[in-house]
PDB file as gemmi writes it, atoms N, CA and C in Angstrom:
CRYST1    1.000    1.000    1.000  90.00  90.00  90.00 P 1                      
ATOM      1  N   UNK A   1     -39.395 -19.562 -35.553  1.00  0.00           N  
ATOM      2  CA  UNK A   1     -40.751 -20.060 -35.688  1.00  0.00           C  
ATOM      3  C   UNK A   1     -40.827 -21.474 -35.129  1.00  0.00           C  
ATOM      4  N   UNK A   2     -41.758 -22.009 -34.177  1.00  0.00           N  
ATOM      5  CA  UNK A   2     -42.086 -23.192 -33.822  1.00  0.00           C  
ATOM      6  C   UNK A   2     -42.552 -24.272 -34.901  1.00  0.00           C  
ATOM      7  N   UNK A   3     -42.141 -25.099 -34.854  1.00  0.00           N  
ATOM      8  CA  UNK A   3     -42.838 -26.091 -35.861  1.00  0.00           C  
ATOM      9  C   UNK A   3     -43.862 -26.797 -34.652  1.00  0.00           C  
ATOM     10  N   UNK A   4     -45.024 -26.997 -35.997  1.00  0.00           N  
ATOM     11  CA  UNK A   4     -46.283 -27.882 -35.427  1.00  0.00           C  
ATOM     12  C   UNK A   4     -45.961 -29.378 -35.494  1.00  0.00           C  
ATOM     13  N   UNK A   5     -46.158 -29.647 -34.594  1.00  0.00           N  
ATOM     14  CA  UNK A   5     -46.537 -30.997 -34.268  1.00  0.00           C  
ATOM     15  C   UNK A   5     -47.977 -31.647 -34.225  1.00  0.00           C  
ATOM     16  N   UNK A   6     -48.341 -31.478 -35.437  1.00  0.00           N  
ATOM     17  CA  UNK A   6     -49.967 -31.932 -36.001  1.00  0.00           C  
ATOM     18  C   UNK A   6     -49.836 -33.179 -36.771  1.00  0.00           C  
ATOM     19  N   UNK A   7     -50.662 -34.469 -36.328  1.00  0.00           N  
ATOM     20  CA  UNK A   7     -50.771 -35.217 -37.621  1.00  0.00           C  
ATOM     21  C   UNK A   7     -51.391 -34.948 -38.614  1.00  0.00           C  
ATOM     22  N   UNK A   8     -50.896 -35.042 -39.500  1.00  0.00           N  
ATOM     23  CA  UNK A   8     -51.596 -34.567 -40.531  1.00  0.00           C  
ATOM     24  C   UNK A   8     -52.454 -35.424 -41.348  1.00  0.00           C  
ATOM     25  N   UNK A   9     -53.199 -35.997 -40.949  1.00  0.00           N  
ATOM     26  CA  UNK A   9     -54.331 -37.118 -41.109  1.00  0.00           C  
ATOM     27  C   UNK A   9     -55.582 -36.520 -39.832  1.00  0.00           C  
ATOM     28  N   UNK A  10     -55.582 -35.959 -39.110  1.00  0.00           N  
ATOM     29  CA  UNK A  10     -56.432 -36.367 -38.422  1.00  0.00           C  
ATOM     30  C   UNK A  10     -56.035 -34.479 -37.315  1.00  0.00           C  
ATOM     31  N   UNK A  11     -55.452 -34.257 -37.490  1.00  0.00           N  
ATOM     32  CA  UNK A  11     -55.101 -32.765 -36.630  1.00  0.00           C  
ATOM     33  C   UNK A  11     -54.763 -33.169 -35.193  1.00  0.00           C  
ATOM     34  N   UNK A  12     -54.608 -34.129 -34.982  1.00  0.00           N  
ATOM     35  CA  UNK A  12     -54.056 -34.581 -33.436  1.00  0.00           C  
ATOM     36  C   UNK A  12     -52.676 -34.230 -32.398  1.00  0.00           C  
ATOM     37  N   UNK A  13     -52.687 -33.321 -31.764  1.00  0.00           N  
ATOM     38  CA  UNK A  13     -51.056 -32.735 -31.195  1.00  0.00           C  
ATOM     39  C   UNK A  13     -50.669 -33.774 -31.257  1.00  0.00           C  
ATOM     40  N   UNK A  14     -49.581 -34.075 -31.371  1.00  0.00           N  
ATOM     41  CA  UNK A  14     -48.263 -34.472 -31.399  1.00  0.00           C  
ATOM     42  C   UNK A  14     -47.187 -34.079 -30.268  1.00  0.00           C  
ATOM     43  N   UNK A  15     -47.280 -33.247 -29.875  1.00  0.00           N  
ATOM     44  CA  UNK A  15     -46.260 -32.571 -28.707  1.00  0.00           C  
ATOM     45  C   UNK A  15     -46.486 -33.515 -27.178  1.00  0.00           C  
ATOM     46  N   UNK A  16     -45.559 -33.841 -27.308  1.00  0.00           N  
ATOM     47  CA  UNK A  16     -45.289 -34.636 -25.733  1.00  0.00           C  
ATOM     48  C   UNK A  16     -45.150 -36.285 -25.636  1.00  0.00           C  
ATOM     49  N   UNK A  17     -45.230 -36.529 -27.443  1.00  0.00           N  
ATOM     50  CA  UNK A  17     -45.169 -37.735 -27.627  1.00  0.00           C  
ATOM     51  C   UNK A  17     -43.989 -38.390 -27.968  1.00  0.00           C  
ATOM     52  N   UNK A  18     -43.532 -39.731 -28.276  1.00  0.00           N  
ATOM     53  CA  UNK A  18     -42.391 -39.825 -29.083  1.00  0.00           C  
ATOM     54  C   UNK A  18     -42.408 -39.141 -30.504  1.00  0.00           C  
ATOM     55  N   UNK A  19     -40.513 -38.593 -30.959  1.00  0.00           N  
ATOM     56  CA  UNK A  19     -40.864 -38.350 -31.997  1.00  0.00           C  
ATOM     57  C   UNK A  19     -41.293 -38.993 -33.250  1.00  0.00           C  
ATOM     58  N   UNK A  20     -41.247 -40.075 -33.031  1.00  0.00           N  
ATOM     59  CA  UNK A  20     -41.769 -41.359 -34.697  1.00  0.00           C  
ATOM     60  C   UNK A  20     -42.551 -41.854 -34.046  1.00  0.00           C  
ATOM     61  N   UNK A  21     -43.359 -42.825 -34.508  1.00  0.00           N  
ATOM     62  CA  UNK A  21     -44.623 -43.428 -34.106  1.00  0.00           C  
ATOM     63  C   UNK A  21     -46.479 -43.015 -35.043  1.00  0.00           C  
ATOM     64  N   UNK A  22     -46.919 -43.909 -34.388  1.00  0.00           N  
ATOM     65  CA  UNK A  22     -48.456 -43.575 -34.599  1.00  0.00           C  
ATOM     66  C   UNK A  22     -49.066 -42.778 -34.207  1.00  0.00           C  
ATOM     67  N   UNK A  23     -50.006 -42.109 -34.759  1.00  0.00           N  
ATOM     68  CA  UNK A  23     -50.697 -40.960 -33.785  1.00  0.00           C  
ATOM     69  C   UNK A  23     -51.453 -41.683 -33.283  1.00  0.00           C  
ATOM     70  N   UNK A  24     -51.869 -41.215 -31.369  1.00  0.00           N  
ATOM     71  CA  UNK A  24     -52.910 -41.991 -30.844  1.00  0.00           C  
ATOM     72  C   UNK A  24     -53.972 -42.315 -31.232  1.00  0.00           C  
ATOM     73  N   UNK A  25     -54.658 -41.322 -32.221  1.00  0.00           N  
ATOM     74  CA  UNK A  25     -55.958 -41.172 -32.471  1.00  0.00           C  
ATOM     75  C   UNK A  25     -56.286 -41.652 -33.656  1.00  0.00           C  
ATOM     76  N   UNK A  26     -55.718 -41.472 -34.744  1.00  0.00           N  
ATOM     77  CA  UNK A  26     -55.953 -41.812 -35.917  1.00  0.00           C  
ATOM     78  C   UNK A  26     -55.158 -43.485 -36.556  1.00  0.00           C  
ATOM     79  N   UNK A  27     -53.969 -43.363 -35.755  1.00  0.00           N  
ATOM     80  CA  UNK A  27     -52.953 -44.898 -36.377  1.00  0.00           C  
ATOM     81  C   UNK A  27     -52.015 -44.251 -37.123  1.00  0.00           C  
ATOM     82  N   UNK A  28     -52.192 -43.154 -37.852  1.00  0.00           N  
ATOM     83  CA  UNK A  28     -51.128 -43.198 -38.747  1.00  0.00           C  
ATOM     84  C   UNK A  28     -49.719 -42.896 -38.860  1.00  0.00           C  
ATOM     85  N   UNK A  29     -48.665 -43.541 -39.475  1.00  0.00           N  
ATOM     86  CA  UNK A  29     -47.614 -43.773 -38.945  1.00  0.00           C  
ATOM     87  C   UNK A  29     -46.616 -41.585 -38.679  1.00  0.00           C  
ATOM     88  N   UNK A  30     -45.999 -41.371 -38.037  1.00  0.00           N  
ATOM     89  CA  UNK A  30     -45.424 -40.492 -38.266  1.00  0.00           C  
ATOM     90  C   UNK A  30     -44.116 -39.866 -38.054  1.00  0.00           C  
ATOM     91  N   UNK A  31     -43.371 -39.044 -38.438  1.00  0.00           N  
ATOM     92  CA  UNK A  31     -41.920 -39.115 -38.137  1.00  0.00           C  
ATOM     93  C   UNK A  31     -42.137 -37.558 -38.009  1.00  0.00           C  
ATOM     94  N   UNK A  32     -41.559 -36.457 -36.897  1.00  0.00           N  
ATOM     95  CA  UNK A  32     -41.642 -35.524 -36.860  1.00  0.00           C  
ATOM     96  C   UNK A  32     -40.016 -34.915 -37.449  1.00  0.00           C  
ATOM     97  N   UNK A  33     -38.811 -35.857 -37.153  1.00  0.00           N  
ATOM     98  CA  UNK A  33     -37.494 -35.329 -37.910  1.00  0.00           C  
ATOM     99  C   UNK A  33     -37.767 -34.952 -39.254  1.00  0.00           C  
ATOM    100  N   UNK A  34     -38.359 -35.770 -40.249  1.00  0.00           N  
ATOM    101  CA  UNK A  34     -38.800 -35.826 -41.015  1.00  0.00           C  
ATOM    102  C   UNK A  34     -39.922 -35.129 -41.728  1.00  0.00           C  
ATOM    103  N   UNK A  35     -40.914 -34.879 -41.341  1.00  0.00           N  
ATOM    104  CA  UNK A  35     -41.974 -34.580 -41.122  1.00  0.00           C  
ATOM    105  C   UNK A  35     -43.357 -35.221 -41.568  1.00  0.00           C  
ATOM    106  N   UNK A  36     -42.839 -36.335 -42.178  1.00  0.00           N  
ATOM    107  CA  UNK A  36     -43.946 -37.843 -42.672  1.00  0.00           C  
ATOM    108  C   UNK A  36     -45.056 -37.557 -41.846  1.00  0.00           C  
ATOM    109  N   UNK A  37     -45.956 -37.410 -42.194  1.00  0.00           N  
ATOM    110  CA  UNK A  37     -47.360 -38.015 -41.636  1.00  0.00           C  
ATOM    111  C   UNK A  37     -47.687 -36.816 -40.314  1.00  0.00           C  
ATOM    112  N   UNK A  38     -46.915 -35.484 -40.760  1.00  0.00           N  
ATOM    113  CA  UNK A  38     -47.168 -34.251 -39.971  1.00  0.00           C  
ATOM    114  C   UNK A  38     -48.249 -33.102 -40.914  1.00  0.00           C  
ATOM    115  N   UNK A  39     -48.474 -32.415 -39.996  1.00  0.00           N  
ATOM    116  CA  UNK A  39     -49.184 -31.576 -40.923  1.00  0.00           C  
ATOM    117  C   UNK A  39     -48.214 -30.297 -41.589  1.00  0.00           C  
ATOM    118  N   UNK A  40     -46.690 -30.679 -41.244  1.00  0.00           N  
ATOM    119  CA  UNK A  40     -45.718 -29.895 -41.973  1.00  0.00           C  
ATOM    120  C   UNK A  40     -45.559 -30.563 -43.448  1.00  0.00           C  
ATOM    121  N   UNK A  41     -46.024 -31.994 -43.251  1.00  0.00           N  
ATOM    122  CA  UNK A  41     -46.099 -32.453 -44.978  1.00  0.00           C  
ATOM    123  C   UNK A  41     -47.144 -32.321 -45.944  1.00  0.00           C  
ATOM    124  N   UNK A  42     -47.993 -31.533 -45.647  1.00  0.00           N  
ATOM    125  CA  UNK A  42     -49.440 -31.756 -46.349  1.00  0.00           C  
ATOM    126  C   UNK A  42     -49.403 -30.183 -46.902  1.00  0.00           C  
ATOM    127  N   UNK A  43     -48.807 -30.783 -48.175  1.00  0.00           N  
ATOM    128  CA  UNK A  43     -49.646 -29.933 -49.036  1.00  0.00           C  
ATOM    129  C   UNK A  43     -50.734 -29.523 -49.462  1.00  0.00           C  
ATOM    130  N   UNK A  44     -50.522 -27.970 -49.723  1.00  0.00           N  
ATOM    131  CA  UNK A  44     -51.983 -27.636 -49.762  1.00  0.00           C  
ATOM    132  C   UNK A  44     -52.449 -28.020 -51.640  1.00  0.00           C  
ATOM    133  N   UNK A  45     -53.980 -27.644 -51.411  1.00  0.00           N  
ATOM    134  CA  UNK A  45     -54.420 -28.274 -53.092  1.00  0.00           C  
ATOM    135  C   UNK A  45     -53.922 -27.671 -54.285  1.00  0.00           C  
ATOM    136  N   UNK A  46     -53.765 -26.248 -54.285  1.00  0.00           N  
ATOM    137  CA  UNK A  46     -52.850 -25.611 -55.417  1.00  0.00           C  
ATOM    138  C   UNK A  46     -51.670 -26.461 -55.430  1.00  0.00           C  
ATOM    139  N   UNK A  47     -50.651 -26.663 -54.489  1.00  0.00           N  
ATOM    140  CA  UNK A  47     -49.614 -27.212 -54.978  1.00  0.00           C  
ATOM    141  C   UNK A  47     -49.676 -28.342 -55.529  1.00  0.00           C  
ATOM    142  N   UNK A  48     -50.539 -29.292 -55.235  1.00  0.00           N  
ATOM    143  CA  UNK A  48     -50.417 -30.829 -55.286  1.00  0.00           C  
ATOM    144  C   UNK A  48     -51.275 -30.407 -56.601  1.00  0.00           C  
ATOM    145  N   UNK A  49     -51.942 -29.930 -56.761  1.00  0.00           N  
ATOM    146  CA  UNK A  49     -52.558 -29.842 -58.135  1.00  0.00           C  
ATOM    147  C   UNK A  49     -52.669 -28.919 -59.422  1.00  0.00           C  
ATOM    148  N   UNK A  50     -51.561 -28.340 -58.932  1.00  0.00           N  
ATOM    149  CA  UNK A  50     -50.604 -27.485 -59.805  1.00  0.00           C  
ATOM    150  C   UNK A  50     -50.379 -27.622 -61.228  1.00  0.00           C  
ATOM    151  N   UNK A  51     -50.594 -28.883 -61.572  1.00  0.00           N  
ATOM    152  CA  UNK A  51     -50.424 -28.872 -63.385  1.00  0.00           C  
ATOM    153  C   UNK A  51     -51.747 -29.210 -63.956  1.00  0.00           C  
ATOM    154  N   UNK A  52     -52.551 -29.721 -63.031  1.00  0.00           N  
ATOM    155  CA  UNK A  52     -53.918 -29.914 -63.162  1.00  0.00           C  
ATOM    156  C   UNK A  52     -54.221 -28.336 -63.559  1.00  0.00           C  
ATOM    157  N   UNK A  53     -54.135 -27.168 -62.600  1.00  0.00           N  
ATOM    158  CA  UNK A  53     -54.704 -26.032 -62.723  1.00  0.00           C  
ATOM    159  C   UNK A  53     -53.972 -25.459 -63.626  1.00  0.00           C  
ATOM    160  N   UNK A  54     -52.882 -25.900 -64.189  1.00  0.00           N  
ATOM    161  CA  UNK A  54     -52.076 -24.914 -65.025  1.00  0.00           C  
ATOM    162  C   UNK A  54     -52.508 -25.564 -66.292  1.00  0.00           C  
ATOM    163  N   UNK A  55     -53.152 -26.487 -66.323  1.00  0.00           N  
ATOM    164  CA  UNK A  55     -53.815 -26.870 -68.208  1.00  0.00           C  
ATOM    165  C   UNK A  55     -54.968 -26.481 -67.797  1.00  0.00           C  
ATOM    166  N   UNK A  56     -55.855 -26.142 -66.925  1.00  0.00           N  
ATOM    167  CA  UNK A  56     -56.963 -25.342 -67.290  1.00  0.00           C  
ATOM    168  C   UNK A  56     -57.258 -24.043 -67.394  1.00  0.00           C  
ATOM    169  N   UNK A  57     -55.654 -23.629 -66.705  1.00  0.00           N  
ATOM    170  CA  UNK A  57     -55.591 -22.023 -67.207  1.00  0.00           C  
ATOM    171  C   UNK A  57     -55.326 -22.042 -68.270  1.00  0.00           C  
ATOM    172  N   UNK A  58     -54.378 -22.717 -69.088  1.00  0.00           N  
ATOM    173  CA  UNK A  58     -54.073 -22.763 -70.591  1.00  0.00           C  
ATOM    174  C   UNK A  58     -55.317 -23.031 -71.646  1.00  0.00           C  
ATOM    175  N   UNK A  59     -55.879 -23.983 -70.904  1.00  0.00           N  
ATOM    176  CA  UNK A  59     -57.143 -24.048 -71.648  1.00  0.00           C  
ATOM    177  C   UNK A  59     -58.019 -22.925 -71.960  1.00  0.00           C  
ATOM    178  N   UNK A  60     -58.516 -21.740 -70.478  1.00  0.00           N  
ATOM    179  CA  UNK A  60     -58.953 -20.735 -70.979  1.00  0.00           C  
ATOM    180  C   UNK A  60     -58.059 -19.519 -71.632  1.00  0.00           C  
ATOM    181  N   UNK A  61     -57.003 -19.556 -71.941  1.00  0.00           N  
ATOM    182  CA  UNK A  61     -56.116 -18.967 -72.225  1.00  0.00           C  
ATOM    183  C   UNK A  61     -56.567 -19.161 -74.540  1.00  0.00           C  
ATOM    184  N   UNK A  62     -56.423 -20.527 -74.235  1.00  0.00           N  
ATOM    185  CA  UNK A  62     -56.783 -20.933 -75.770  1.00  0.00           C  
ATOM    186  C   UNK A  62     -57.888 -20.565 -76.211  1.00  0.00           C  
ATOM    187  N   UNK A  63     -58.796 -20.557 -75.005  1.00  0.00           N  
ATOM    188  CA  UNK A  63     -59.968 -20.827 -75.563  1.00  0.00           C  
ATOM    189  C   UNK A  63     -60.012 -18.856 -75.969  1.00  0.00           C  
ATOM    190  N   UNK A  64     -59.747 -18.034 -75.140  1.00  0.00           N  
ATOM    191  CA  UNK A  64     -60.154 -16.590 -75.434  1.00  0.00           C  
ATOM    192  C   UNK A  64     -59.445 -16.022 -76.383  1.00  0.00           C  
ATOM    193  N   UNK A  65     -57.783 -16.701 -76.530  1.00  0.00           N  
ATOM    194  CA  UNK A  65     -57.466 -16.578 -78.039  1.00  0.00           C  
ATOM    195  C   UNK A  65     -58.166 -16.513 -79.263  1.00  0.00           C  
ATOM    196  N   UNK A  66     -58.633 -17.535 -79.123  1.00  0.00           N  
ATOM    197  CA  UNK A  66     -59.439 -18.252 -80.666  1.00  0.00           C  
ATOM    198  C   UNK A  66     -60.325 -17.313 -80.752  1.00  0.00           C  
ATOM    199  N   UNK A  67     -61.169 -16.998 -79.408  1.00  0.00           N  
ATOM    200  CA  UNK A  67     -62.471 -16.147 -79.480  1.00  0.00           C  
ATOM    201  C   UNK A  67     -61.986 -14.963 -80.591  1.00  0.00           C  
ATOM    202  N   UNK A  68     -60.913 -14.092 -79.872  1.00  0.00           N  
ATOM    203  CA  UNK A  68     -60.688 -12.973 -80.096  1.00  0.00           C  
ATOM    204  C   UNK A  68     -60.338 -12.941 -81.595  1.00  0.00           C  
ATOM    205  N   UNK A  69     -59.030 -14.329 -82.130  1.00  0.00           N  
ATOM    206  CA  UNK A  69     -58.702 -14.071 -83.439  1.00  0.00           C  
ATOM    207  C   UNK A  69     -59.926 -14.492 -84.443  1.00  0.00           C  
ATOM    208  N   UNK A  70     -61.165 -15.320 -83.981  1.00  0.00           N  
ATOM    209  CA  UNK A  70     -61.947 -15.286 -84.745  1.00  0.00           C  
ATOM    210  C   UNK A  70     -62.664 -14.562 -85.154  1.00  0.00           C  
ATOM    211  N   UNK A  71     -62.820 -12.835 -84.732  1.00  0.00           N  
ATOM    212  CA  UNK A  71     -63.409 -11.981 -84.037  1.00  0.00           C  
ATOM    213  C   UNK A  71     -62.513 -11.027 -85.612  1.00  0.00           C  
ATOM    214  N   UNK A  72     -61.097 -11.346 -85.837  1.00  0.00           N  
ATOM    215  CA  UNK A  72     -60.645 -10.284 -86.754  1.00  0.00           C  
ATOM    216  C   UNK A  72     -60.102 -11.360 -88.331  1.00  0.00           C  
ATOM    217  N   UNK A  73     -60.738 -13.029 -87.968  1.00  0.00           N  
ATOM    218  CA  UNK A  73     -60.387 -13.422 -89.021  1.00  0.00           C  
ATOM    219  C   UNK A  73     -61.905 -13.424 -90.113  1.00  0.00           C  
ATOM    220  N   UNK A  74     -60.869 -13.860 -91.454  1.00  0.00           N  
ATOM    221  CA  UNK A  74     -61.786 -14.169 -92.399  1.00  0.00           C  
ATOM    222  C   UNK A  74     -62.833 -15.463 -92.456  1.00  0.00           C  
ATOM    223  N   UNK A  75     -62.197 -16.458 -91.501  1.00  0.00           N  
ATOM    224  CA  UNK A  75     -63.249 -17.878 -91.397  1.00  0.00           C  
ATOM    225  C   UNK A  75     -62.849 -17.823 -90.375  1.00  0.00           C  
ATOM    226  N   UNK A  76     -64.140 -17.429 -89.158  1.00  0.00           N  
ATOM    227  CA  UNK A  76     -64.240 -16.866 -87.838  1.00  0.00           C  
ATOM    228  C   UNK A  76     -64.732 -18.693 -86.879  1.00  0.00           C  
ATOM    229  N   UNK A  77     -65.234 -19.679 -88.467  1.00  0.00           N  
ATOM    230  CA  UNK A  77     -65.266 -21.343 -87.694  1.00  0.00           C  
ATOM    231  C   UNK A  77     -64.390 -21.525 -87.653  1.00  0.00           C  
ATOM    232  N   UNK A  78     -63.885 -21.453 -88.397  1.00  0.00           N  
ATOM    233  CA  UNK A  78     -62.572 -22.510 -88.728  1.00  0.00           C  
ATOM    234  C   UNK A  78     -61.390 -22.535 -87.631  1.00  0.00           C  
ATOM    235  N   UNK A  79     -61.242 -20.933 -87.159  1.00  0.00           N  
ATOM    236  CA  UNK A  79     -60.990 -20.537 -85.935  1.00  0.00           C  
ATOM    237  C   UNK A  79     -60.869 -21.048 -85.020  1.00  0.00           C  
ATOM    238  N   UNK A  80     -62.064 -20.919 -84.818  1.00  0.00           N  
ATOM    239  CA  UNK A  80     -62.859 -21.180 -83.542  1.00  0.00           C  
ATOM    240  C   UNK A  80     -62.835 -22.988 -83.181  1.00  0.00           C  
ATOM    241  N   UNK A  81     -62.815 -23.507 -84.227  1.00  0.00           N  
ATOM    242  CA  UNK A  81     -63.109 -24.974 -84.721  1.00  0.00           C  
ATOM    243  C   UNK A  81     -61.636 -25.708 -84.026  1.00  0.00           C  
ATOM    244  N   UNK A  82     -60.367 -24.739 -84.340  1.00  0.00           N  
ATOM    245  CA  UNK A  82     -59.151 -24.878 -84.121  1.00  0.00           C  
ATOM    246  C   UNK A  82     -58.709 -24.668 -82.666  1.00  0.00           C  
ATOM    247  N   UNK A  83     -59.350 -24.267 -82.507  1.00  0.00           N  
ATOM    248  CA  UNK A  83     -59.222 -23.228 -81.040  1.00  0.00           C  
ATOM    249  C   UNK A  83     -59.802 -24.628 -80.098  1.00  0.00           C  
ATOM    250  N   UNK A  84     -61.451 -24.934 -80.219  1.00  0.00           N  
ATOM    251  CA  UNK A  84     -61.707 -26.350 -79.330  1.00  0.00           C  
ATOM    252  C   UNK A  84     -61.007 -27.868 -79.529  1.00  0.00           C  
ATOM    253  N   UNK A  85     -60.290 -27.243 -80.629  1.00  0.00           N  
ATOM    254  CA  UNK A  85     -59.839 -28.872 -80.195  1.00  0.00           C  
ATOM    255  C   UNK A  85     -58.702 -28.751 -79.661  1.00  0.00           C  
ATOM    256  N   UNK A  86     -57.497 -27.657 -79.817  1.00  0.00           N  
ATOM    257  CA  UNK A  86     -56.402 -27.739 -78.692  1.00  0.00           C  
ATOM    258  C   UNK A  86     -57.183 -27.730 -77.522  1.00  0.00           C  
ATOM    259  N   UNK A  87     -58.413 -26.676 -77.156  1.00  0.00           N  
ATOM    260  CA  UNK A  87     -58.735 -27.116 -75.873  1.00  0.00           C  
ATOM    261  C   UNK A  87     -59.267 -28.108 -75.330  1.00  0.00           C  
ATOM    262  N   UNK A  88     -59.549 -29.296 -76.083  1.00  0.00           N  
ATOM    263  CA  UNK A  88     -60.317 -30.538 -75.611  1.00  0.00           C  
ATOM    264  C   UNK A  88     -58.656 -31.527 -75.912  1.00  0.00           C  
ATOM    265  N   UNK A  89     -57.682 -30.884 -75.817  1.00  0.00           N  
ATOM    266  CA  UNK A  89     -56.264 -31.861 -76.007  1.00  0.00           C  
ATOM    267  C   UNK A  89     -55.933 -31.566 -74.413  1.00  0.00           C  
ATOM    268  N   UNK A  90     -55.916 -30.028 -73.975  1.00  0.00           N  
ATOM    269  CA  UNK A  90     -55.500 -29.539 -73.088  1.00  0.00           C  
ATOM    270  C   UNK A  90     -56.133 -29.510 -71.976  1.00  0.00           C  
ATOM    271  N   UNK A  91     -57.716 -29.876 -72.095  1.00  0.00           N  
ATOM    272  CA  UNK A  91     -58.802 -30.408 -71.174  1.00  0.00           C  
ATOM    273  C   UNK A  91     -58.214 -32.131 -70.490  1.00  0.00           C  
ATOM    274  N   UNK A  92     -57.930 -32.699 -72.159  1.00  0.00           N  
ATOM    275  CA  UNK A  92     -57.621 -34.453 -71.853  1.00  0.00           C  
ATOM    276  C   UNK A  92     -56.641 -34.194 -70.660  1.00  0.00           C  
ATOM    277  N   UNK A  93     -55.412 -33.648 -70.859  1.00  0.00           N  
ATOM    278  CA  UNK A  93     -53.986 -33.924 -70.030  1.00  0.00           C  
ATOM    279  C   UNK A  93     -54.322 -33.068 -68.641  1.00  0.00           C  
ATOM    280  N   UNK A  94     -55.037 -32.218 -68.572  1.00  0.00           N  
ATOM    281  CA  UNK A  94     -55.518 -31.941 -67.556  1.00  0.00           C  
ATOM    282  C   UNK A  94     -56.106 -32.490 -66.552  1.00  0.00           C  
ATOM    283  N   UNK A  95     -56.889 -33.795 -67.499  1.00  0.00           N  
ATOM    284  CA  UNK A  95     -57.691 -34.796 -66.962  1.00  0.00           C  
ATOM    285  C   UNK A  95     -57.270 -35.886 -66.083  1.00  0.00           C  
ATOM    286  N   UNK A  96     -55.605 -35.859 -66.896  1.00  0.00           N  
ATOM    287  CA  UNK A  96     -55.027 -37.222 -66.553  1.00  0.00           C  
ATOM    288  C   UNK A  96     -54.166 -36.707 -65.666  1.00  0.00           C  
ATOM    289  N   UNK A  97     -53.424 -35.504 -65.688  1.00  0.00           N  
ATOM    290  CA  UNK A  97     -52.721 -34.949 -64.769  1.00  0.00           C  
ATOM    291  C   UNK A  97     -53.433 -35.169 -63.212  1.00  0.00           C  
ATOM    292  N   UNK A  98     -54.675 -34.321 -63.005  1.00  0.00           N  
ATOM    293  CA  UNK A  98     -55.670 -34.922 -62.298  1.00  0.00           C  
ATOM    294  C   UNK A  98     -55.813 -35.944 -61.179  1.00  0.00           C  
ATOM    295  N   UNK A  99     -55.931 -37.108 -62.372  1.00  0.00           N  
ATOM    296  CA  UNK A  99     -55.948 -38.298 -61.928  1.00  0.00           C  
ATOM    297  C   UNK A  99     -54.558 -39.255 -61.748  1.00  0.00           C  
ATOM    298  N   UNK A 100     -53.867 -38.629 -62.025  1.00  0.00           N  
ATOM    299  CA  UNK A 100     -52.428 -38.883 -61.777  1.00  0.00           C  
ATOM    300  C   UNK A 100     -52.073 -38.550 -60.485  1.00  0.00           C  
ATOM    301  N   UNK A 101     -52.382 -37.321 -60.046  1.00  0.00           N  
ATOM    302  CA  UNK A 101     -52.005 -36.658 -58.676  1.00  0.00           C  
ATOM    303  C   UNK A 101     -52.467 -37.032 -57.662  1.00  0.00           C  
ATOM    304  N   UNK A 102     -53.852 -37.234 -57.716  1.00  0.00           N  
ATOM    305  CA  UNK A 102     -55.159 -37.937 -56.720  1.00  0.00           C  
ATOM    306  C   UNK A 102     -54.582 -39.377 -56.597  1.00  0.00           C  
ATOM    307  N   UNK A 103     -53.898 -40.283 -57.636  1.00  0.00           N  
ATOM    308  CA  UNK A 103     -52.953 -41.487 -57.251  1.00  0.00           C  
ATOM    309  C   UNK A 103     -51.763 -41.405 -56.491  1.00  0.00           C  
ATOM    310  N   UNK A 104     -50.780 -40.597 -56.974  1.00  0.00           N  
ATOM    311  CA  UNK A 104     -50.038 -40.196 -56.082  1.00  0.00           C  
ATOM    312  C   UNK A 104     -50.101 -39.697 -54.361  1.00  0.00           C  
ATOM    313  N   UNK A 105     -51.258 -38.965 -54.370  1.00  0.00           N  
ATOM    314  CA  UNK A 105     -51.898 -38.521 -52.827  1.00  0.00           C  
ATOM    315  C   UNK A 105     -52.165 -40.054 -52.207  1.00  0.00           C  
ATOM    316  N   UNK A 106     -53.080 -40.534 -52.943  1.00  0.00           N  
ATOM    317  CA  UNK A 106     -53.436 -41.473 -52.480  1.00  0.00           C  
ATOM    318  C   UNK A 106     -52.368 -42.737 -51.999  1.00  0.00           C  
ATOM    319  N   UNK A 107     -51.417 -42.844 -52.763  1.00  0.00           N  
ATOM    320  CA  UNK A 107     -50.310 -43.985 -52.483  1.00  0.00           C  
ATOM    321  C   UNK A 107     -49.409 -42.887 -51.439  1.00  0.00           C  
ATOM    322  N   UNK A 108     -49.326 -42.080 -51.265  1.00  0.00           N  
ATOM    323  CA  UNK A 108     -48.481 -41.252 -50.393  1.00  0.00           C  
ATOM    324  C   UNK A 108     -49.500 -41.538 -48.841  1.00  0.00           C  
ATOM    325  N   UNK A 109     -50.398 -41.449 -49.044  1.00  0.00           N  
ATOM    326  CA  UNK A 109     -50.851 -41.727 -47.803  1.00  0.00           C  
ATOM    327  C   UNK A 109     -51.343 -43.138 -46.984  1.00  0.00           C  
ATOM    328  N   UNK A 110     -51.353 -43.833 -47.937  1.00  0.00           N  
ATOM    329  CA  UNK A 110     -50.985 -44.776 -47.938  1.00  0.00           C  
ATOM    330  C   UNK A 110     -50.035 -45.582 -47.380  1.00  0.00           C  
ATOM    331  N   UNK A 111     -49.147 -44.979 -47.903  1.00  0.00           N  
ATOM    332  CA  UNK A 111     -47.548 -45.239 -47.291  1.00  0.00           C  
ATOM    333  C   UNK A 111     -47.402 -44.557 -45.691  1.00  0.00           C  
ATOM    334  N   UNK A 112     -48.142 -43.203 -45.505  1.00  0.00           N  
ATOM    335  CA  UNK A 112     -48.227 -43.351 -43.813  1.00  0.00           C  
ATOM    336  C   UNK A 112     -48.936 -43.939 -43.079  1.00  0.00           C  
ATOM    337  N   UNK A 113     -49.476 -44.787 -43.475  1.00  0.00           N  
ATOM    338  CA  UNK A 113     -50.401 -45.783 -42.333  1.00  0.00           C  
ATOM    339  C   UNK A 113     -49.971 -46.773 -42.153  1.00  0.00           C  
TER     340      UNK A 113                                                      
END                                                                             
């Protein structure tokens, strides 16, 4: 399989250029040994946001629990009552996970320019 030679900032070939350097078009710095600042490094959004999406699957996961056991319990609030607040715990870290990652992207790209 060929590897692409795309910046990955800006989609600009790469082929015929040096291999490290700036892309003409955009500036940003890139290393193709490596693959820094290629579009072989750019993750896609599931991955990079992977624990983000995995507490909001858990979240609906909790949340249809509760539904269901409130559905065959005797205090069907109380339940239910139990049920939103793990999911507003599992909403929070979701939140911050989030915004944790979107920092990370952000200082990662950062670092190629």
């Amino acid at each position: 399989m060929m590897q692409t030679r795309k910046c990955g900032d800006c989609g600009y070939d790469l082929m015929g250029i040096a291999a490290t350097g700036r892309c003409p078009e955009c500036g940003r710095r890139y290393d193709v040994a490596t693959g820094h600042g290629t579009d072989a490094r750019t993750r896609p959004w599931l991955e990079r946001y992977f624990r983000t999406a995995a507490c909001l699957a858990l979240a609906v996961l909790v949340l249809a629990c509760a539904g269901l056991f409130s559905l065959a319990s005797a205090h069907p609030t109380g339940v239910l009552l139990g049920g939103l607040a793990v999911v507003a715990v599992v909403l929070l870290a979701a939140a911050y996970n989030f915004q944790s990652d979107r920092q990370d992207a952000k200082a990662e790209d950062e670092a190629n320019r």
